[in-house]
Backbone as JSON, one array per atom type, in Angstrom:
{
  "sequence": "XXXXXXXXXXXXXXXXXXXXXXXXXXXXXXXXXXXXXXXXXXXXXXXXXXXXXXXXXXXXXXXXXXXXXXXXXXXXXXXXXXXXXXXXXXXXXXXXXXXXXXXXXXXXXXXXXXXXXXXX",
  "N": [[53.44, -32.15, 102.81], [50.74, -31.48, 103.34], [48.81, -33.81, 102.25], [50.33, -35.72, 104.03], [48.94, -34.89, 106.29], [46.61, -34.93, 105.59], [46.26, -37.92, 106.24], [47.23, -38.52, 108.23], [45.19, -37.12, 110.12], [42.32, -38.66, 108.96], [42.79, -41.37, 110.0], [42.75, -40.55, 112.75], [40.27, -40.81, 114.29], [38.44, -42.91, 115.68], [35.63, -44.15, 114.91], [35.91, -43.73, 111.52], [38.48, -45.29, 111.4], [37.54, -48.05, 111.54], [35.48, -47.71, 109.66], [37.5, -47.55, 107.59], [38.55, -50.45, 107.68], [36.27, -51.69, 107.48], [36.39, -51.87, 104.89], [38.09, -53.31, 103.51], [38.28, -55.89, 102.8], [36.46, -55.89, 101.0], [33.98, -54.44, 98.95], [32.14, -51.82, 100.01], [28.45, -50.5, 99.92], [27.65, -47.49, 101.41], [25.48, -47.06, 102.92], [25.61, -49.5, 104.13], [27.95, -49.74, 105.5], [26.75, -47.58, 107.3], [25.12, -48.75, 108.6], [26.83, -51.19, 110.26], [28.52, -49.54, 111.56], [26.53, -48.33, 112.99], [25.99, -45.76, 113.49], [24.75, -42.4, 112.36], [23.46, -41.43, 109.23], [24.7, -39.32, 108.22], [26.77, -38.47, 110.04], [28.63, -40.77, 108.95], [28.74, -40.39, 106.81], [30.07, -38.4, 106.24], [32.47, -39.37, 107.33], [33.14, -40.79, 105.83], [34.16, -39.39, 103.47], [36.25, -37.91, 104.54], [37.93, -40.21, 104.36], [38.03, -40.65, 102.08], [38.95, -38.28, 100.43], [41.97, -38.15, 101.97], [43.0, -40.06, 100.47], [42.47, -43.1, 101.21], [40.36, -44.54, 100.32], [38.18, -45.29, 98.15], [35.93, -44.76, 95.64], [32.4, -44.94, 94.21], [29.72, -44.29, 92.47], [26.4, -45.52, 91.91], [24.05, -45.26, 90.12], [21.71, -44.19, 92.62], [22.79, -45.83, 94.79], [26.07, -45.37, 96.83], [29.34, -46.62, 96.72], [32.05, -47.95, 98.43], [35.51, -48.68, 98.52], [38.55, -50.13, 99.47], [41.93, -48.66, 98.87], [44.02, -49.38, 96.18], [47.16, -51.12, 95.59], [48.23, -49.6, 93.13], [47.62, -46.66, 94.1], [48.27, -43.88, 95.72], [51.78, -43.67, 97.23], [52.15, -42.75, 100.11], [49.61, -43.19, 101.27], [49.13, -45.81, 100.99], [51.46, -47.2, 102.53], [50.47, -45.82, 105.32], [47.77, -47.06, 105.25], [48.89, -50.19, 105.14], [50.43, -50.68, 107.86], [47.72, -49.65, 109.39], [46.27, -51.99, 109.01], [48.19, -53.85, 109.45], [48.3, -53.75, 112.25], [45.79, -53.46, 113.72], [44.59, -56.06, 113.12], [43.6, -57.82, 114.7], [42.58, -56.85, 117.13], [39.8, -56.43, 118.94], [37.14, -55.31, 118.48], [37.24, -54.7, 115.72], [37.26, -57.32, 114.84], [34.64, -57.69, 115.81], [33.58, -56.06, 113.9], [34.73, -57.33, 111.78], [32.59, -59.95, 111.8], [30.09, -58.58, 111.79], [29.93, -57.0, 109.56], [29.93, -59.47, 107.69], [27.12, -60.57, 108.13], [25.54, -57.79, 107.67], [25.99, -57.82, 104.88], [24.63, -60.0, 103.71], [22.35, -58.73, 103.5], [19.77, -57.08, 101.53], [20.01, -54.33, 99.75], [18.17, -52.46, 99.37], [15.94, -52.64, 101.65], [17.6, -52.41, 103.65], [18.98, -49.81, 103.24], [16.64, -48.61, 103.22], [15.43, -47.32, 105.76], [16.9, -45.33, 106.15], [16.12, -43.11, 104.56], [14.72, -40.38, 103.81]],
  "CA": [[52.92, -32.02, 104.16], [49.39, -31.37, 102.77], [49.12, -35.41, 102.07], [50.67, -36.58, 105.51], [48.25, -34.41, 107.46], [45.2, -35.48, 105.72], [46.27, -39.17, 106.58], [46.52, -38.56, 110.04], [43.43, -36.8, 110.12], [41.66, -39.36, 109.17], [43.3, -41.85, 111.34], [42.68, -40.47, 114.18], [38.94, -41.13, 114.6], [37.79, -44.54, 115.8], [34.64, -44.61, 113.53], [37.1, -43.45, 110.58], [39.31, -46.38, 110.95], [36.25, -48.61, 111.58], [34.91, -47.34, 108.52], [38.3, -48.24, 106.41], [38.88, -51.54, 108.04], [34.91, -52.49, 107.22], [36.03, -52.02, 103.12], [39.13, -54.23, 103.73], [37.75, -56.69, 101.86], [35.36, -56.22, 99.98], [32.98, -52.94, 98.38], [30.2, -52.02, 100.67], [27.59, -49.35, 100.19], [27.65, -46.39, 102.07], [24.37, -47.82, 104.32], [26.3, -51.41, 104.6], [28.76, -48.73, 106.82], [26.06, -47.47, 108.79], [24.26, -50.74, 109.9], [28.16, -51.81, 110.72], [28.74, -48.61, 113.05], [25.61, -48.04, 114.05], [25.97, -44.08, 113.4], [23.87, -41.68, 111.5], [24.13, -41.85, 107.99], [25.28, -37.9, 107.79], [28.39, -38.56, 110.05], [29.53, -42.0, 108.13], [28.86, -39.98, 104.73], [31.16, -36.95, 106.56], [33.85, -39.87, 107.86], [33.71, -41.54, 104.68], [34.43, -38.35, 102.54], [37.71, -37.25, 105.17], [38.79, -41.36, 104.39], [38.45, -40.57, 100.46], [39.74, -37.06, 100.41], [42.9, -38.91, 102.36], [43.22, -41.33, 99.1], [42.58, -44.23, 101.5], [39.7, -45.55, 100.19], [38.11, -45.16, 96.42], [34.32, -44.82, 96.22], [31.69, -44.84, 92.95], [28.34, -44.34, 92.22], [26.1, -46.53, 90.56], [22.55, -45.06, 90.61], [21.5, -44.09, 94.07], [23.96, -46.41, 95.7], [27.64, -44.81, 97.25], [29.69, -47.74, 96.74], [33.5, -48.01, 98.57], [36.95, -50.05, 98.92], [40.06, -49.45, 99.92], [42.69, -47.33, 98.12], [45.03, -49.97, 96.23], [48.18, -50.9, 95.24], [48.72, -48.41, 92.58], [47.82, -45.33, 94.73], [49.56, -43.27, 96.31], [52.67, -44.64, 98.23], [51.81, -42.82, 101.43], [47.81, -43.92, 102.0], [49.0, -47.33, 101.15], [52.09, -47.27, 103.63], [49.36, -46.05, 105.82], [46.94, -48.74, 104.89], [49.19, -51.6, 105.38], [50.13, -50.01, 108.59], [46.89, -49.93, 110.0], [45.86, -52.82, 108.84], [48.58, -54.64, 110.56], [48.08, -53.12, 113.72], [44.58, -53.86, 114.04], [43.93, -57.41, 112.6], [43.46, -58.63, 115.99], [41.63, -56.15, 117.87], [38.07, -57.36, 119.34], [36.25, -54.45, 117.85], [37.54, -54.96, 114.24], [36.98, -58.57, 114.81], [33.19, -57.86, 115.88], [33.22, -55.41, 113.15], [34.15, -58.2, 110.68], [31.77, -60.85, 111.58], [28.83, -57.76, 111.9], [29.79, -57.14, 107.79], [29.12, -60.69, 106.72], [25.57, -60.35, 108.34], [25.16, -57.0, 106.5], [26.3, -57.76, 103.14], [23.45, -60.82, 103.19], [21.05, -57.86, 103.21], [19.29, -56.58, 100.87], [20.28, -53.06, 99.88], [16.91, -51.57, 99.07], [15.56, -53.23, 102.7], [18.72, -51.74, 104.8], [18.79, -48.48, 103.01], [14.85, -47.61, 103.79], [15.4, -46.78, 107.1], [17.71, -43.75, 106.24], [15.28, -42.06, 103.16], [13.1, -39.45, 104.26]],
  "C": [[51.38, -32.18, 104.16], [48.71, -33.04, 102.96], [48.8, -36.12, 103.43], [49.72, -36.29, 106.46], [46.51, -35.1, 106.87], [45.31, -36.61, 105.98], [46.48, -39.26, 107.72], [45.52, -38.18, 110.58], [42.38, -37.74, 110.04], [41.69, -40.91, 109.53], [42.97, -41.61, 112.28], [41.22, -39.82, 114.82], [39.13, -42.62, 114.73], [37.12, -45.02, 114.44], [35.18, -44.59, 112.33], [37.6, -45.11, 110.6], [38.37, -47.88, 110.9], [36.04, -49.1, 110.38], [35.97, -48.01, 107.31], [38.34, -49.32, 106.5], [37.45, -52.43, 107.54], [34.9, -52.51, 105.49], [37.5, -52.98, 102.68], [39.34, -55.12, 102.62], [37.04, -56.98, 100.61], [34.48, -54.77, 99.94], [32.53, -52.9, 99.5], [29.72, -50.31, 99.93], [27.65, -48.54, 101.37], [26.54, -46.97, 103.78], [25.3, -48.85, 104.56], [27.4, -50.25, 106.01], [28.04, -48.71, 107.59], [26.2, -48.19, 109.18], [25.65, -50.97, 110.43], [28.51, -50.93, 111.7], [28.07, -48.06, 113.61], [25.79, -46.64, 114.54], [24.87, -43.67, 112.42], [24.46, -41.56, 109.73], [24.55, -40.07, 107.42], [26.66, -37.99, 108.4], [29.22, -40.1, 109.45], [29.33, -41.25, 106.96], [30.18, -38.76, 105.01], [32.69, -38.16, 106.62], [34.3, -40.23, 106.83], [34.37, -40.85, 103.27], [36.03, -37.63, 102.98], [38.54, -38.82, 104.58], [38.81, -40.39, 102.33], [39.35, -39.65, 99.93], [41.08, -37.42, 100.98], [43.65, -39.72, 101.01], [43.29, -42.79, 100.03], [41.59, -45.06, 101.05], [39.19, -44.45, 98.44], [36.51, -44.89, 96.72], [33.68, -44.56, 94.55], [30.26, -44.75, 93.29], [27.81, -45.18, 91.17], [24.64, -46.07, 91.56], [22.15, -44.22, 92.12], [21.88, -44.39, 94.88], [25.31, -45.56, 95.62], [28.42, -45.73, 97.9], [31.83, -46.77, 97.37], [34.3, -49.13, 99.0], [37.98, -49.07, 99.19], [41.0, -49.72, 99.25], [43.34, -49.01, 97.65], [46.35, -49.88, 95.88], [49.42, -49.97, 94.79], [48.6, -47.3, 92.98], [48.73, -44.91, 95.14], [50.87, -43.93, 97.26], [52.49, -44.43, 99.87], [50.66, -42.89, 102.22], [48.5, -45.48, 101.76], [50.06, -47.75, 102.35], [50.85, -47.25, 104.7], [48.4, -46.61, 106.14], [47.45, -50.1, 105.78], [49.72, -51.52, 106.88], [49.11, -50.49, 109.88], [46.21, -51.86, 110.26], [46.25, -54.28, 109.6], [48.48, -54.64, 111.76], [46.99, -53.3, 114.3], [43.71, -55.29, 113.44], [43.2, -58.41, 113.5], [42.48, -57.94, 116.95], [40.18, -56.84, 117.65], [37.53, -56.41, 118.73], [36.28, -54.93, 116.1], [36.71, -56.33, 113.74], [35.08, -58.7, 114.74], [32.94, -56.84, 114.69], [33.06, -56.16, 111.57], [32.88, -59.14, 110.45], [30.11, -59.96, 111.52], [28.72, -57.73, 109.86], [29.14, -58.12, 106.93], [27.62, -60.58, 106.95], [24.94, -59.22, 107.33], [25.04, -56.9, 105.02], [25.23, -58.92, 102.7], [22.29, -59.83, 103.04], [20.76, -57.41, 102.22], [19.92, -54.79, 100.49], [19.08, -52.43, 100.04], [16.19, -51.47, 101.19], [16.59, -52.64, 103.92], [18.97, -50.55, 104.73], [17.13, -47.65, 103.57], [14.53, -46.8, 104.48], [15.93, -45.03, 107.14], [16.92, -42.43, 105.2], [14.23, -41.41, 104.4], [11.95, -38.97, 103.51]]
}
């Protein structure tokens, strides 16, 4: 039960599914999120910690960067049900859609240059 509830939990945020759907593809950095939802980088580090704690998405460190993707294959059977799921269900949506073509712009950035903004 434990499991099922944290995967609807973090489902059932917008920015959340946002957030999984923007690692779809491909890694990003923690900032590459922001800039993409255009939130504060304390609630994408909170959304992105309810997606991990879920087992939908994976996440590493390397240095100062907080690198993530999404959960695969071999995980669990019910984040990836979940996963594939979502994934179908929203391939089409205009948000997602402006959320993909916003990524490619981001991921030409620089990290050091897109992160700046958020250091205090």
């Amino acid at each position: 039960m434990r499991g099922f509830l944290s995967i609807t939990k973090a489902l059932s945020d917008e920015s959340r599914v946002r957030a999984l759907l923007a690692v779809k593809d491909h890694e990003l950095c923690l900032c590459q999120v922001i800039e993409v939802l255009g939130l504060s980088p304390a609630t994408v580090s909170k959304h992105m910690n309810i997606l991990y704690q879920a087992g939908l998405v994976h996440r590493r460190k390397d240095g100062k960067w907080h690198f993530y993707r999404l959960a695969g294959e071999k995980d669990d059977s019910s984040a990836r049900r979940a996963l594939d799921w979502v994934l179908d269900e929203l391939k089409k949506d205009p948000t997602i859609r402006e959320d993909s073509r916003r990524i490619r712009e981001v991921r030409r950035q620089d990290l050091e240059e897109l992160s700046a903004c958020y250091r205090t």
